[in-house]
BAKEVO-210183 format. One record per residue (C-alpha): residue number from 1; residue in one letter; x, y, z. Coordinates in nm, 2 decimals, always signed. Layout:
BEGIN
[rec NUM,a,[X,Y,Z]]
...
END
This chain:
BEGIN
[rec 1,x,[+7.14,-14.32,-6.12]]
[rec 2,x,[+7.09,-14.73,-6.07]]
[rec 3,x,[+6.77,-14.85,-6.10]]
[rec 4,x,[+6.65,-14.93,-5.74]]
[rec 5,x,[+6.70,-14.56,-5.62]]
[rec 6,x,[+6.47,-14.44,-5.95]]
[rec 7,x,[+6.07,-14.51,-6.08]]
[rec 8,x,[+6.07,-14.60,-6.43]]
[rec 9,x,[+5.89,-14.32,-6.63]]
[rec 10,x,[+5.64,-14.61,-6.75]]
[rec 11,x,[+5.49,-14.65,-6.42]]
[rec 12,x,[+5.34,-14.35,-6.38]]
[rec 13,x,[+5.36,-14.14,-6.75]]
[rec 14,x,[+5.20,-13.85,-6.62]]
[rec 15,x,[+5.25,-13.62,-6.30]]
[rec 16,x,[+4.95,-13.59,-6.01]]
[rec 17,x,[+4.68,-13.33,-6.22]]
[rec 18,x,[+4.95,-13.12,-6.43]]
[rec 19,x,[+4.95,-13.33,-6.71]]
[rec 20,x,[+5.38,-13.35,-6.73]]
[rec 21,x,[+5.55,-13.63,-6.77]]
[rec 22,x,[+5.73,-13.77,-6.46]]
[rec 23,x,[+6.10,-13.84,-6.51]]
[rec 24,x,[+6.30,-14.07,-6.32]]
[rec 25,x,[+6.35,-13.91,-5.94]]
[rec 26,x,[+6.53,-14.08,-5.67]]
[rec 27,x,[+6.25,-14.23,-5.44]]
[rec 28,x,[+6.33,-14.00,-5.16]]
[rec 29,x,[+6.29,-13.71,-5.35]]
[rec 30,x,[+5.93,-13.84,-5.48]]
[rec 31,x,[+5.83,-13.90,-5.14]]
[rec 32,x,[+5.93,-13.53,-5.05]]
[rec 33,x,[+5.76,-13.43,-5.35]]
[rec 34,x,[+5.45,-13.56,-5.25]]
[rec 35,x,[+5.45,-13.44,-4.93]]
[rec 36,x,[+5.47,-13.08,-5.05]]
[rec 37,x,[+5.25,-13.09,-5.26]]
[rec 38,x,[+5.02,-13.25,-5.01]]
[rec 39,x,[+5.13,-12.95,-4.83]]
[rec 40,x,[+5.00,-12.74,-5.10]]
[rec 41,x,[+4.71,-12.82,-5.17]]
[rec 42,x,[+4.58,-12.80,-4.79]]
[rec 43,x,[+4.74,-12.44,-4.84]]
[rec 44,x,[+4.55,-12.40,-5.08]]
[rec 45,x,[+4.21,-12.50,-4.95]]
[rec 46,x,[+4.29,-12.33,-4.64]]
[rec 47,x,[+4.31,-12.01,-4.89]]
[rec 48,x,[+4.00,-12.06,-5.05]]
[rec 49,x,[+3.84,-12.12,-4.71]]
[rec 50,x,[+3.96,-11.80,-4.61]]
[rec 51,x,[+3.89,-11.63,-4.93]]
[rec 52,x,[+3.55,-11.69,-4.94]]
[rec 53,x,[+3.48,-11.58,-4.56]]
[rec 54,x,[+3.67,-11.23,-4.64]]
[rec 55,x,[+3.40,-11.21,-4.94]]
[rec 56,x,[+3.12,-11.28,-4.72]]
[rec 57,x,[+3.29,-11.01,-4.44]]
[rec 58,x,[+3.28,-10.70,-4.74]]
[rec 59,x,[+2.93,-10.82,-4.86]]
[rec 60,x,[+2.81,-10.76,-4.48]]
[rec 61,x,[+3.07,-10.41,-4.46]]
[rec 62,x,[+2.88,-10.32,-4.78]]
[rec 63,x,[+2.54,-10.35,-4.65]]
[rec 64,x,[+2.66,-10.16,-4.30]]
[rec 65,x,[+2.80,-9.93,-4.53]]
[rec 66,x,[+2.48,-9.85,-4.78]]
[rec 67,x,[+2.26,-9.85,-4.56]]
[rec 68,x,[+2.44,-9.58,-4.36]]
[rec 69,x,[+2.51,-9.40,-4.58]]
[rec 70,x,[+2.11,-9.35,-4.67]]
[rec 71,x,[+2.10,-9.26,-4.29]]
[rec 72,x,[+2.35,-9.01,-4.34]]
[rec 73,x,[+2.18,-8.84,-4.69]]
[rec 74,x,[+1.84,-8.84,-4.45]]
[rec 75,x,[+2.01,-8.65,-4.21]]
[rec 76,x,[+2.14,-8.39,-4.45]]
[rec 77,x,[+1.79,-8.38,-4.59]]
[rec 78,x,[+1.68,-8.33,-4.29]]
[rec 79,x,[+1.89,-8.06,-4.19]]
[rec 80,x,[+1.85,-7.87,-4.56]]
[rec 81,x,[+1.47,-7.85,-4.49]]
[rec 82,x,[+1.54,-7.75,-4.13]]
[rec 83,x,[+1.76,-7.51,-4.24]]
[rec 84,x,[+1.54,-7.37,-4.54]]
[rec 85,x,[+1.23,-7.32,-4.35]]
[rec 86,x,[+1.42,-7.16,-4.10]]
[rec 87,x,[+1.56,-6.93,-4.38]]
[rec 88,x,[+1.20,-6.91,-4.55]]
[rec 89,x,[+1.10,-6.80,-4.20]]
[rec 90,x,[+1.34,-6.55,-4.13]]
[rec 91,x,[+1.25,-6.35,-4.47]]
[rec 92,x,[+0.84,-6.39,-4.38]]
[rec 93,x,[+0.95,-6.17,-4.07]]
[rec 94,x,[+1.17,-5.95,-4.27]]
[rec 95,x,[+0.89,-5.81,-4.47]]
[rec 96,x,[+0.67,-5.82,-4.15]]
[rec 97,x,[+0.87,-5.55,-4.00]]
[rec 98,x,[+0.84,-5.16,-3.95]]
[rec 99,x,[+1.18,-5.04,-3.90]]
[rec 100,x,[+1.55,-5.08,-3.98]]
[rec 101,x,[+1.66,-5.16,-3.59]]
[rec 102,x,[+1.36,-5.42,-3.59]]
[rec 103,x,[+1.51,-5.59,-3.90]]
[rec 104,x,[+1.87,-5.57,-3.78]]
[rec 105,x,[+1.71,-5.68,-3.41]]
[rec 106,x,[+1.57,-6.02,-3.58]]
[rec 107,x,[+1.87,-6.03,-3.83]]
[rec 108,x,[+2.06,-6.09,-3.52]]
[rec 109,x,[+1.87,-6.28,-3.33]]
[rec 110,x,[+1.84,-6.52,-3.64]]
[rec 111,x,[+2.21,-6.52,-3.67]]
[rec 112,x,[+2.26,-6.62,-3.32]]
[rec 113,x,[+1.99,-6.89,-3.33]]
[rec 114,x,[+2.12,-7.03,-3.64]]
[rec 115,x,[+2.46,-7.08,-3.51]]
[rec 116,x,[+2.35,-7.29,-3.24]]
[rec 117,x,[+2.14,-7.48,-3.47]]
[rec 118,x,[+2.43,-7.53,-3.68]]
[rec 119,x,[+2.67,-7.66,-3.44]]
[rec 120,x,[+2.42,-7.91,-3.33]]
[rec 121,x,[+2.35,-8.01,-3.65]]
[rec 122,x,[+2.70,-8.02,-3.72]]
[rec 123,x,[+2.76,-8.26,-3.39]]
[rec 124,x,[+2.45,-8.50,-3.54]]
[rec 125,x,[+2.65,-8.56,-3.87]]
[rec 126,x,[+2.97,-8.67,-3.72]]
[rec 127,x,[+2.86,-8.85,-3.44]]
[rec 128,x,[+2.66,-9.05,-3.73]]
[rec 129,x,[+2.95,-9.10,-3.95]]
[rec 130,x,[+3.19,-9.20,-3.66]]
[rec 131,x,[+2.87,-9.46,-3.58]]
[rec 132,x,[+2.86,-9.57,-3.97]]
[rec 133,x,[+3.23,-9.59,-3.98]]
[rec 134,x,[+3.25,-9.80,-3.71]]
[rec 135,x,[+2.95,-10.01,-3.75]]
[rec 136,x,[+3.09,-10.05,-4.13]]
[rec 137,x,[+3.48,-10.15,-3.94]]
[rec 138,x,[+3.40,-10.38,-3.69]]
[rec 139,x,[+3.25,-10.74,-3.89]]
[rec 140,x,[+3.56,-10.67,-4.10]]
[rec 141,x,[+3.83,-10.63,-3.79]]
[rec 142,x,[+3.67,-10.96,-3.65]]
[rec 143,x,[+3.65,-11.10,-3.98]]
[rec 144,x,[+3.96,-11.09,-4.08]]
[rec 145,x,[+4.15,-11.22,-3.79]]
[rec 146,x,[+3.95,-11.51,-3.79]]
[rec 147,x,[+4.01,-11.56,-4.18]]
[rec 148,x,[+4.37,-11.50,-4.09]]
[rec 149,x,[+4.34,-11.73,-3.82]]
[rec 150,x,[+4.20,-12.01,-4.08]]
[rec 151,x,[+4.52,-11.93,-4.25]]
[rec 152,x,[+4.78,-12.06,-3.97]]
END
């Protein structure tokens, strides 16, 4: 290579940040050099930008997330105490009663209340975790297209 297509290594002993010594390039491929890693480093940044908004978007999923989840345990508290005085109720008019029909009679009739009971508390838990699961989905579906968005 002649000397005006080349930069002497004493110019400039050591590359941009990596600590490498530059050899002798043809000026146009400095200059592209340069620009890529110009290129780069606004990549880069642009990652980082980006990076730290999606950890912002799980810290606030997180939150949504915890905190229904307690709302969920309540409601299965709830529903265990609902259920066991229910239970504890049932046997208090067990030993009330006179005769086997009557205890078969409000056997029954427990059974059939119960069910009902059950299938609305049933309802109650998954209409609270389709509302926790989507609560918990949306900052991060709007999140992360706008993170991906800071990307292009």
């Amino acid at each position: 290579m002649s000397d005006a297509h080349t930069t002497e290594v004493n110019e400039n002993p050591k590359a941009d940040g990596f600590n490498l010594p530059l050899f002798a390039l043809p000026e146009a491929f400095q200059g592209a050099a340069e620009q890529n890693a110009t290129r780069a480093r606004q990549q880069i940044d642009k990652v980082k930008e980006a990076s730290s908004e999606i950890a912002l978007l799980l810290k606030e999923a997180y939150a949504i997330n915890a905190k229904g989840a307690a709302d969920y345990a309540a409601k299965l508290i709830e529903i265990s105490n609902t259920n066991t005085s229910s239970a504890l109720a049932l046997m208090t008019n067990l030993i009330s009663t006179k005769s086997l029909s009557e205890a078969i009679q409000l056997s029954a009739d427990h059974g059939r209340k119960n069910f009902e009971i059950t299938a609305t508390q049933s309802k109650e838990l998954w209409d609270l975790a389709k509302k926790v699961t989507t609560e918990g989905s949306e900052p991060l579906k709007k999140g992360f297209a706008r993170a991906l968005q800071t990307l292009s």
